[in-house]
N, C-alpha and C positions, 0 to 999 in steps of 0.2 A: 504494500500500500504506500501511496504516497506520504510523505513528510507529515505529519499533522498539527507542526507551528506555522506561523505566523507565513505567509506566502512574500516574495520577491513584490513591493509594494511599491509603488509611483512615490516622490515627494508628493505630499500634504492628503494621500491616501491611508487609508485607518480603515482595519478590519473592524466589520461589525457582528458576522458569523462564521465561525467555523464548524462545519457538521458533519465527522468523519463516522459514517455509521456503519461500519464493519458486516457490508451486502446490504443491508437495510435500502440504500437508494441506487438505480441502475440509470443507464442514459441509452436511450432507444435511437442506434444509429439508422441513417435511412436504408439499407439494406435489414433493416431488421436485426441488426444483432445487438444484443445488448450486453452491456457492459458496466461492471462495478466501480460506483464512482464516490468522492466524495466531493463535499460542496463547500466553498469558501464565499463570502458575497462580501464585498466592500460598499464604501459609497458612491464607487464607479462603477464596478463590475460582477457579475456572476462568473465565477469560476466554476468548472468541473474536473475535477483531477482522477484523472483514470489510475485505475490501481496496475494496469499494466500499459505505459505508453507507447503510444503507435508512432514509430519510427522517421512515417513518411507526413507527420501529422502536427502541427503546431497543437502545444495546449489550449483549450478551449474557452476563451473569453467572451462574454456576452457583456460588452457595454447598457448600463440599466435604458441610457437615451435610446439606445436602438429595440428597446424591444415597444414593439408595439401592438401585442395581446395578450392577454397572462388568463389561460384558464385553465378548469376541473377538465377533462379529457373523458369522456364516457367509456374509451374504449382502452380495452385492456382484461390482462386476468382479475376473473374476480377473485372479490379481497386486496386489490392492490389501487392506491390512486394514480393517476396521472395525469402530468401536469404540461399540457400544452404550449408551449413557448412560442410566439410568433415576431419572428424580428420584422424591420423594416424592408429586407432585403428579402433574398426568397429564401433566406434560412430558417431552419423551424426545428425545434427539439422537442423532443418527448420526455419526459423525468417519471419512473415508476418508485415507487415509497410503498414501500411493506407497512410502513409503520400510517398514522393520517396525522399522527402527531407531527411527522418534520412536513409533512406536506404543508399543514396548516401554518409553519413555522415559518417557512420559506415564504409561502404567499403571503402571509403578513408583509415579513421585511421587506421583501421587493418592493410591494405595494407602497411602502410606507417609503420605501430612498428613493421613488423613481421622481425626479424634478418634477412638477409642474410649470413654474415657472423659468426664465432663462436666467434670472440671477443666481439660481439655484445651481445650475449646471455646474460639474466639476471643473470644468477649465477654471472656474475662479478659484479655484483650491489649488489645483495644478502648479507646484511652486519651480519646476525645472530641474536637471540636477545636479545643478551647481549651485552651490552653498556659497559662494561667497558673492556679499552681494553686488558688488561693482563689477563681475566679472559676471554676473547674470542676468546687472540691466542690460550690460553692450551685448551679451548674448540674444535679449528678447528684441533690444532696437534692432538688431543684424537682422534677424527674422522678419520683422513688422517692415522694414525699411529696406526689402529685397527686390520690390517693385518701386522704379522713380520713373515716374511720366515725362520727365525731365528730360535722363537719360535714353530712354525709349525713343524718344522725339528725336534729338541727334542722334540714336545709332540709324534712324529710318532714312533722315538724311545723311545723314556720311553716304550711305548704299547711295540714294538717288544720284547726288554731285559726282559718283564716282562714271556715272555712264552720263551723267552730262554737268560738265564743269564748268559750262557756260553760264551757270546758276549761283555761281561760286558767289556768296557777299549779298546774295538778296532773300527777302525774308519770305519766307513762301507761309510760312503757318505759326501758329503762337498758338500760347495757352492762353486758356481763358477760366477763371475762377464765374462759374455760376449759380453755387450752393454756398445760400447763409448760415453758414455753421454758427453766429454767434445765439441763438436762442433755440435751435434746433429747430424752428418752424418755418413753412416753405413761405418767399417773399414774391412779391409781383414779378408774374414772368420768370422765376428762379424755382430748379425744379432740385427735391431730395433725393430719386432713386439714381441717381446718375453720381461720378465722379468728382472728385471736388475740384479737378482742374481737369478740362476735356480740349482736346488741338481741332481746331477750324484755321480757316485758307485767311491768312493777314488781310485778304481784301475783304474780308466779312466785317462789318464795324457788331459793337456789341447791343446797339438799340435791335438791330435787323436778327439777332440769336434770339433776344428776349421775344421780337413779335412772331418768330418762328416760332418757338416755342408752342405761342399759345394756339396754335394751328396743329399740332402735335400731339398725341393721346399722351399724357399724364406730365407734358411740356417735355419730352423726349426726344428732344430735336436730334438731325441726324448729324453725326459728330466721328473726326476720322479715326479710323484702329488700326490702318495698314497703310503703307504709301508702295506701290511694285517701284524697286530701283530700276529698272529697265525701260520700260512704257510709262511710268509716270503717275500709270493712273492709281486710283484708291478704292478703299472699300471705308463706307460713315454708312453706323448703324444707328438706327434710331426707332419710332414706334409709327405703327398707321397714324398717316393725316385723318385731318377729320371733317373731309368737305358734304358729311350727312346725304340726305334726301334734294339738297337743291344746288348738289353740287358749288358748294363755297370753295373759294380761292382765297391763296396768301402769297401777294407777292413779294415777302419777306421769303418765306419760304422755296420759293422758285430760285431768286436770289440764292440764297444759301446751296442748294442741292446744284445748280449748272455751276458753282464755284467750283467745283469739285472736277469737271474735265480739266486733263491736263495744262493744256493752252489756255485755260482761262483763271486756274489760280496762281496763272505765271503774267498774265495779259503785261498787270501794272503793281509796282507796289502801290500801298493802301494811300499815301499823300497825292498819285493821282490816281485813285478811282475815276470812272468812265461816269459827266455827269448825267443829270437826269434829264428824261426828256420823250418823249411819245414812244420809243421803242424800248425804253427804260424808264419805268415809273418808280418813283420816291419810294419809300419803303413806308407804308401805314405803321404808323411808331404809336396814334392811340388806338386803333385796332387791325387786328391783320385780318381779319374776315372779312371779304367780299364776295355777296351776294351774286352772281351770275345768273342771267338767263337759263330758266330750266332746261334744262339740253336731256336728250336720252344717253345712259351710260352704254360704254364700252358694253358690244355685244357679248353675251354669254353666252350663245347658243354652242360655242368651240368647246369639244372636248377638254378637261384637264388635261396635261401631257401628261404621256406615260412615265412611266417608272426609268427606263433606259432607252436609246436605241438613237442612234446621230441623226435620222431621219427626220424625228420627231421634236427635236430642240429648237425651243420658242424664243432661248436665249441668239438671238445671231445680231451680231454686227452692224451697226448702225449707221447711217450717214453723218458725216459729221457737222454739229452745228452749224448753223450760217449766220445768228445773230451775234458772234463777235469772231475776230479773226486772231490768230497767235503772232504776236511781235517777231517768234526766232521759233525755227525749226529744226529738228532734232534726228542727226541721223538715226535711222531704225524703229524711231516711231511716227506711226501717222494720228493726226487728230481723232481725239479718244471721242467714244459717244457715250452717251448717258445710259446706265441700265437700272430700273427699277427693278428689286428683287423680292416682291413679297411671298412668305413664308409659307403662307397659309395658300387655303385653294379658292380660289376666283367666288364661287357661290360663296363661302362661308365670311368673305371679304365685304362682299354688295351686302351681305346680311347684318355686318353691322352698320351699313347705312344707315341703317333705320334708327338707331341708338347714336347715329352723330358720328359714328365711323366711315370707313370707307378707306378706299385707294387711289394714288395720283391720276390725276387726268393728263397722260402725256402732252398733248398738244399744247399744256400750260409750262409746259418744261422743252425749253429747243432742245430739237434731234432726240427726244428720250424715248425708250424703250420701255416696254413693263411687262413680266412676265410672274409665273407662280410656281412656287417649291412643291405645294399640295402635302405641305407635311400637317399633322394631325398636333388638337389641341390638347391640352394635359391631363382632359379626362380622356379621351380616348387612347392615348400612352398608357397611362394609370388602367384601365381597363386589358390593355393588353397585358401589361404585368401583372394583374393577379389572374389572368388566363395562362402566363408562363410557371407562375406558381404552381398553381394544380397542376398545370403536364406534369413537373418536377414532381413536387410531392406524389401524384397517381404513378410513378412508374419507382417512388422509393424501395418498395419491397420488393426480394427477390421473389423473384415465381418460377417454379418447377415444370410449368405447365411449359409443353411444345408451344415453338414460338407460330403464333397465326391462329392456337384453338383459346376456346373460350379461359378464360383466367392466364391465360400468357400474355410476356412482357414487349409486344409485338407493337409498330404502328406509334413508335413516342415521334420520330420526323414527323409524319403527316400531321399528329396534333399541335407539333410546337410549330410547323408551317400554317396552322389555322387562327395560333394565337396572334398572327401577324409582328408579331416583337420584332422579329429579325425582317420584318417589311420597315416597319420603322426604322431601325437602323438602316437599313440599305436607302432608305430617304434622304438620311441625315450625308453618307457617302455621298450618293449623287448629287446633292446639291450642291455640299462643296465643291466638288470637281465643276460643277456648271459654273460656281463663283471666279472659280478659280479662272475657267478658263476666257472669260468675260476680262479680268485684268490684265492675260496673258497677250491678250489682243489690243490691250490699251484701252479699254472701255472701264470707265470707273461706274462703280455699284452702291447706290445706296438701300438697303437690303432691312426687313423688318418684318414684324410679325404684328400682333395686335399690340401690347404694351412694350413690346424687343427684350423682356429680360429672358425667356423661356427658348427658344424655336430660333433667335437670334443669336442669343450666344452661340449655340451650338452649332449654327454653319458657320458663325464667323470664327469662332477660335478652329475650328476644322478646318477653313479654308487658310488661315494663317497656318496651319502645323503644316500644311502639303506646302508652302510654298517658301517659306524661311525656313533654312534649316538651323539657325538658332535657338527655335522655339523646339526645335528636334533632340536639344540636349538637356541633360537633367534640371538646372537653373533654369532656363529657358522656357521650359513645360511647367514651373515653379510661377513663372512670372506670366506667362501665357493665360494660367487658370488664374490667377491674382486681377490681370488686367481685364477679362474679357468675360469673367463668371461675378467675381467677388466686388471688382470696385463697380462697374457697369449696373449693380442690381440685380442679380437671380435675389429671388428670394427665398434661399437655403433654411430659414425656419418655418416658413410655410410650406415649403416642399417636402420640407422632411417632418412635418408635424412636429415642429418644436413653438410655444406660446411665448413671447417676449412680455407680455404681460397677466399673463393666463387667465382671459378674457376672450372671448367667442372673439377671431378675427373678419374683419367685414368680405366678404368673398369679391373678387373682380368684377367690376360688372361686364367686361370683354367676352371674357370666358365661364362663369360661371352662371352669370344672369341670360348670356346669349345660349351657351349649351344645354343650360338646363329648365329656366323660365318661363322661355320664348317658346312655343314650340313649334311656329311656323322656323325659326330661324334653326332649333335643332334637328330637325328633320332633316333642313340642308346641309347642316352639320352631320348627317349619316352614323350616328354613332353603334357602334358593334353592338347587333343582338345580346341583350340578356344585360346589359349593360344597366348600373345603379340612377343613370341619369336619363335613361331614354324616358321620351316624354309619355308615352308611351304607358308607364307606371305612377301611378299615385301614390307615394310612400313621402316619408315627411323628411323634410331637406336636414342633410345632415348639420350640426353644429356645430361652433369652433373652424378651425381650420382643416379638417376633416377634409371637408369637400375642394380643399386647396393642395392637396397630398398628391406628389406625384415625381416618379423618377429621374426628374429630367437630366440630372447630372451624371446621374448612374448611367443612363443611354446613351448620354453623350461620352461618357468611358467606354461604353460597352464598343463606339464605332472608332475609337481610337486605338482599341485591340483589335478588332479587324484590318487597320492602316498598318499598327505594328507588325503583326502575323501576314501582311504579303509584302514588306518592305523589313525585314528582322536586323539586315545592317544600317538603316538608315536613321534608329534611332537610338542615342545615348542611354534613355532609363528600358527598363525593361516591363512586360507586363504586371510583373510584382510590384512595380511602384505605383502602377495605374490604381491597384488592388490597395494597395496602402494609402495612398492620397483619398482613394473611396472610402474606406472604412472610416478614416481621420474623418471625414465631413459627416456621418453621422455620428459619431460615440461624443461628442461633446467633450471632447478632453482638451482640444488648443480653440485659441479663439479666434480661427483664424474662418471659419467657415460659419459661426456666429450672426445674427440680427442679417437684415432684410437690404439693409445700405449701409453707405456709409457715413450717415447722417447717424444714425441706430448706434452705428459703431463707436461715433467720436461721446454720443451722450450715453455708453456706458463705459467708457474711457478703457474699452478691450486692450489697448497697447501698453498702457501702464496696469492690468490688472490681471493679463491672461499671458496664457504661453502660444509662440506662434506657432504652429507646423513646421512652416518652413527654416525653425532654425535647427529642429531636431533632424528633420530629411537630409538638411545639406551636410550636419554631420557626422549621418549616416551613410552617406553620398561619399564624402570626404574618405573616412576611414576605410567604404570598400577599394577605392581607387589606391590608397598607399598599400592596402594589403595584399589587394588582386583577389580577394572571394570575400563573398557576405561574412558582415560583420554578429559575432554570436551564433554562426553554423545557420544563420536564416537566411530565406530564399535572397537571390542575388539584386536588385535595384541597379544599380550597373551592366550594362551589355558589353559583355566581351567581345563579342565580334563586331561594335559597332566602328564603323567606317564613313565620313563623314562625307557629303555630298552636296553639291550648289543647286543640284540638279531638282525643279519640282517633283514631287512626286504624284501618279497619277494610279491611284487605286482603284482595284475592278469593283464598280457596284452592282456586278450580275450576283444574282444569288447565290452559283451556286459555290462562290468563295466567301459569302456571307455565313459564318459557323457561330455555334454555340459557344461560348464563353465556358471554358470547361471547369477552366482550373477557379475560375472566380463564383462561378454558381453549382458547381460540385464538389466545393472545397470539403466538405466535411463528409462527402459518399465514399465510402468506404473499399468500395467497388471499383472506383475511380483507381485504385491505388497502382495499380500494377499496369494502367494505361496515362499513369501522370507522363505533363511534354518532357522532354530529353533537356538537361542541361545545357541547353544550345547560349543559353546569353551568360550562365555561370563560368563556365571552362573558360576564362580568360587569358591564363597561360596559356592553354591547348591552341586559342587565337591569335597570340603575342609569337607561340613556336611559329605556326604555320605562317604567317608574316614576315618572319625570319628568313626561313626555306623558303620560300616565295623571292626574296630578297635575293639569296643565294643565286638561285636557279637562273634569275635575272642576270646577274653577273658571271655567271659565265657560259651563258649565251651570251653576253656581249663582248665576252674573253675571245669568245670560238667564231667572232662576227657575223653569228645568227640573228638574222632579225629579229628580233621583240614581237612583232606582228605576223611572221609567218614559222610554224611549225616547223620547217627545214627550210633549207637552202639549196637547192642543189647547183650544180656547177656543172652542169653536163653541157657537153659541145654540141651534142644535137639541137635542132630548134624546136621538139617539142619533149620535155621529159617524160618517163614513162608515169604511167597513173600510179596511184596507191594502192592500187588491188598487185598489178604486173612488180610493182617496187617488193610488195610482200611475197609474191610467189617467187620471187628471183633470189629473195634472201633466203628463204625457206629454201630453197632446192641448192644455192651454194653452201649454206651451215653443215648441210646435210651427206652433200656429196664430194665436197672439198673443203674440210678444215684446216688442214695443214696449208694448202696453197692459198686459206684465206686470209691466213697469218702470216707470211710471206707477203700479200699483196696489201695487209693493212700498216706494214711495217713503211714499203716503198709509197705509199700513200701520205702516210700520214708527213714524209719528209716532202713529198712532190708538193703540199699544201704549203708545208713551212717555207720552200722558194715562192711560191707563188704570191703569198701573202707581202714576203718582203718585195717581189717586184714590181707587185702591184698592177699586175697584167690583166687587162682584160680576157674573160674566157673568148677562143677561138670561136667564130662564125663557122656551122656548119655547111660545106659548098652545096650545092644545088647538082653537081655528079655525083656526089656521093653512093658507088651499088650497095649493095644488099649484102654483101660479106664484109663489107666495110660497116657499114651501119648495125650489125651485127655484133663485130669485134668490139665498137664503140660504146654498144648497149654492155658486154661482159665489164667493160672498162668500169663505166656510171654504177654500174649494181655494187662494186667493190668499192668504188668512191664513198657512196651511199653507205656502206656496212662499217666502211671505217671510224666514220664519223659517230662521234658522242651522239646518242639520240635524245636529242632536248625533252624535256617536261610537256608533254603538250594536255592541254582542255578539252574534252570530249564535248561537241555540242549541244549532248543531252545534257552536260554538269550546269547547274545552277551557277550564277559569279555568283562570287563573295559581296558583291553592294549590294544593297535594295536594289530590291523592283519583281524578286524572283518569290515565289509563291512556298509557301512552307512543307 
């Protein structure tokens, strides 16, 4: 049995039970086997400590934040209780108790330490574990102060100046502080879910932000997150305009979004702006709403675009504006066009019209484009996850039965292919790549969903991971999720059911009042049969933030392991870190994944009161890099075979390279064990050798003046050498038939090379008399040439390279 003191505890963690019950309590793995455990609970966590530990198996921690149902189990032997465990994730435990005494024991104290409240959460306990205190604040500022917008902003431009330096000394964009931190309430036209300093184009003055703004669902103007150094253009997220039922315009807003083509936030610096005048109207500085003639909207009748297929892509190429023109032209880019990218799908878009939303009317924006991602809103995610749940849970016990007859474990593909889960990610794929390839062409994107924290982040930090490979290294992916999840506004406490004030939260009216309300509008929202929200049902609307729960972070992990798994060297962290950065956003233990913004953030003074993630990651980071293998014998966070690359990457979003998440949603199957993946990103050394020898090989083929690009060389005076079938049969039949004379002719060989090299003679031209005993004798000659020679390393073209891009 395990240990039965005090358990390896977190600073400012304190054990509250220890209940080592000698067989009395078991733990019902999903394979059905069960096993003797004892149970330790702090004020962070539920421990289970197996009396014989499984080798391939981390110890088993239940952070108290992540569980999210705690009940009595019906099923089970009788006389025994059990105790259902449902985390947030698709994890779920069984706990069987002989006794109803520890049953009742446990369900107390859970009950009783799970936080209600966010002030409660243990990250405020969380003391780090460095004891001295001036080496623990620079260790928490190091963390908190790992992202600077600042920095980020010059590293975007150093790339752009680098492919045009003609730019060298002018100011193309600036920060702009738009959140009044000083009483933490939102001010006229200054919005709180957003960043407290966001980059727009220097020709933007800051009256024409604010009346964007108010054109903007929750004043979420669109504001830039990527600049491409090549083509120039950008990617500015933001939330649906809100030009309603009668079609209203802002031309603040128009302003703001055509700033964004290349040529035009280069036109002029901002001291001359272009003045105003009949083709340019002033910016409405006391209201940005103007009424328009009711016009009929953008036809609907057009299918959705499909999921894949180049055929079918709504995104293409636009003409490029003609209301202004570019001062200086730029080799290798042409004038970029505008692309609007909305998230959502066309119907579900014109449905919030009616509630005062809606989508841009391109002919109100020169040269723009608009098209639709068709990705789904967070109850219908949310629905498919607890559809992935059950497949998982329905196929946990082993079954004896022949696979295909009734009670066999037959048919889990076709259900987790109905749950649609891995539809959604393959959405999330394709979309980036359609982003992606909108910049590649020099088209800038302003790209949104309904409020932009949900559906937005997650194509744009996707489309930044395919196309900077700095965001492809561990810091980088640090700062990535920091910039584009955390300071941006997801809101991580209402996603994950966590209460900042444990007070019913007010639900969206976007998405919660449109999917579930409305039912002309959820109808066209389509939501999955049997679903908690179809209209469909009369059952009483859930409370609290309940009906705001939804994976959206975890999916957008779940499609960054599918980029990792067909590109395995182009990424610096490895899937285990994806899986650690995940688990850290729910278990409440750093404060780094905490409150809703960073408004939230600054009025519960998280930086001076929590610990960050990222000072622990980095190092953990750190220490596996000096060691060369995971730090404490735990899964590696480090890619050893990662290999760095400039090159975008372009990941297949057909399905059938769209996979199950194995090692992250069958971490604890039992079953799983003897199909876990291959140490492919731990063997570091094994990586660092083979680099080595690679190295080698290189050198002396370049010793032996073999080309680096071609497999041999040959040197034969004929004008066409023989193939590589007749080259192999000629070897094979001299090794065979004349050894002795072959050593003999590799001895005179290899010196007739050594003159030749120094004289530097070109090979003889084959004449045009040439007979056929000549040409013959010739051929004996090349075959011996050919055998003499070192036979270089060569790459089979079935071998996978060693970069990204090759499929696992």
């Amino acid at each position: 049995m395990a240990d039965d003191g005090a358990p390896d505890l977190f600073p400012g963690e304190f054990l509250c039970m220890n209940l080592m019950c000698d067989g009395d309590v078991a733990l019902v793995f999903p394979n059905n086997d069960i096993r003797s455990i004892g149970l330790q609970i702090t004020d962070y966590r539920l421990r289970f400590l197996l009396a014989a530990p499984l080798a391939h198996m981390s110890p088993i921690s239940i952070p108290l934040m992540w569980i999210e149902t705690l009940e009595r189990s019906k099923e089970g032997p009788k006389g025994v209780e059990c105790m259902f465990i449902q985390t947030k994730g698709v994890f779920n435990f069984t706990v069987m108790f002989k006794k109803a005494e520890h049953f009742n024991k446990l369900y107390n104290m859970i009950t009783a330490l799970i936080p209600r409240i966010l002030s409660a959460a243990f990250a405020f306990n969380f003391k780090g574990p460095n004891k001295d205190s001036a080496a623990k604040k620079q260790e928490m500022d190091d963390g908190w102060a790992l992202f600077n917008v600042e920095a980020e902003l010059e590293r975007q431009l150093s790339g752009l100046l680098q492919y045009h330096p003609e730019l060298e000394g002018r100011t193309l964009f600036r920060l702009e502080e738009l959140n009044d931190t000083s009483d933490g309430e939102k001010s006229k036209g200054v919005l709180v879910s957003y960043p407290l300093k966001v980059i727009v184009p220097e020709v933007i003055p800051r009256e024409i932000l604010i009346n964007a703004g108010a054109y903007r669902s929750r004043g979420r103007i669109p504001a830039v997150s990527w600049i491409h150094p090549r083509t120039g253009a950008l990617i500015a997220r933001g939330s649906q305009p809100m030009p309603g039922l009668r079609w209203q315009r802002s031309h603040a807003d128009e302003k703001l979004c055509t700033s964004f083509v290349f040529q035009n936030y280069t036109t002029a610096p901002a001291a001359n702006r272009v003045p105003a005048g009949p083709s340019n109207p002033p910016p409405l500085v006391e209201g940005v709403k103007k009424t328009a003639p009711p016009a009929a909207p953008p036809s609907l009748s057009m299918a959705p675009p499909p999921l894949a297929g180049p055929s079918s892509s709504s995104i293409k190429p636009a003409s490029p504006p003609t209301a202004k023109k570019s001062l200086n032209s730029y080799p290798g880019t042409r004038p970029g066009a505008l692309q609007f990218v909305d998230a959502r799908r066309q119907v579900v878009a014109t449905a919030n019209m009616s509630m005062g939303g809606g989508y841009e009317d391109t002919k109100n924006y020169s040269g723009a484009r608009l098209s639709f991602l068709c990705m789904e809103n967070i109850h219908v995610v949310n629905d498919a996850f607890q559809k992935l749940r059950k497949v998982i849970s329905s196929y946990n016990n082993l079954s004896t039965a022949q696979p295909g007859a009734k009670g066999g474990n037959s048919g889990f593909m076709a259900k987790l292919d109905a749950s649609d889960w891995l539809l959604h990610i393959q959405r999330i794929v394709w979309g980036a790549v359609r982003l992606m390839e909108c910049l590649e062409n020099g088209d800038s994107v302003v790209t949104h969903c309904t409020d932009g924290w949900d559906r937005t982040s997650q194509v744009v930090a996707m489309t930044m991971l395919l196309l900077d490979p700095y965001f492809r290294t561990c810091e980088g992916f640090m700062r990535l999720i920091t910039k584009e999840w955390i300071q941006f506004g997801h809101r991580f406490n209402l996603r994950h059911g966590v209460s900042v004030t444990g007070e019913p939260e007010k639900a969206d009216w976007d998405e919660a009042e449109v999917a579930d309300k409305k039912a002309s509008v959820s109808e066209l929202d389509e939501p999955v049969s049997g679903s908690s929200h179809s209209p469909n049902k009369k059952e009483k609307e859930p409370k609290g933030s309940l009906d705001q729960r939804s994976p959206i972070f975890l999916q957008w992990c779940d499609a960054i392991f599918q980029v990792v798994r067909q590109f395995p060297t182009a990424f610096e962290f490895t899937p285990h870190m994806i899986e650690y950065i995940l688990d850290a956003s729910y278990s409440c233990k750093y404060g780094t994944f905490l409150c809703n913004n960073e408004v939230e953030r600054l009025r519960f003074d998280l930086k001076n009161k929590t610990w960050s993630l990222w000072t622990d990651l980095k190092l953990l980071v750190q220490a596996e890099r000096d060691s060369g293998s995971p730090v404490s014998g735990g899964k590696p966070l480090v890619n050893g075979a990662y290999k760095p690359t400039s090159v975008p990457l372009r990941p297949s979003h057909n399905s059938k390279h769209i996979v199950l998440w194995e090692s992250y949603y069958l971490r604890y199957d039992l079953e799983s064990a003897h199909i876990a993946p291959s140490d492919f990103y731990g063997n570091r050394h094994m990586h660092e050798m083979l680099r080595k020898l690679q190295a080698q090989v290189a050198m002396y083929r370049q010793q032996l003046g073999i080309d680096s690009n071609e497999p041999s060389s040959p040197t034969s005076s004929s004008t066409s050498p023989p193939s590589p079938t007749q080259q192999q049969t000629a070897s094979t039949t001299t090794t065979t038939e004349k050894p002795k004379e072959e050593n003999e002719k590799e001895t005179t060989q290899q010196e007739e090379r050594k003159k030749e090299s120094e004289e530097k003679t070109e090979p003889p031209q084959q004449p045009n008399n040439t007979n056929k005993d000549e040409q013959q004798q010739e051929g004996k000659k090349e075959e011996a040439k050919d055998e003499a020679k070192p036979e270089p390393a060569q790459q089979s073209p079935e071998e996978p390279a060693v970069d990204g891009g090759e499929h696992m």
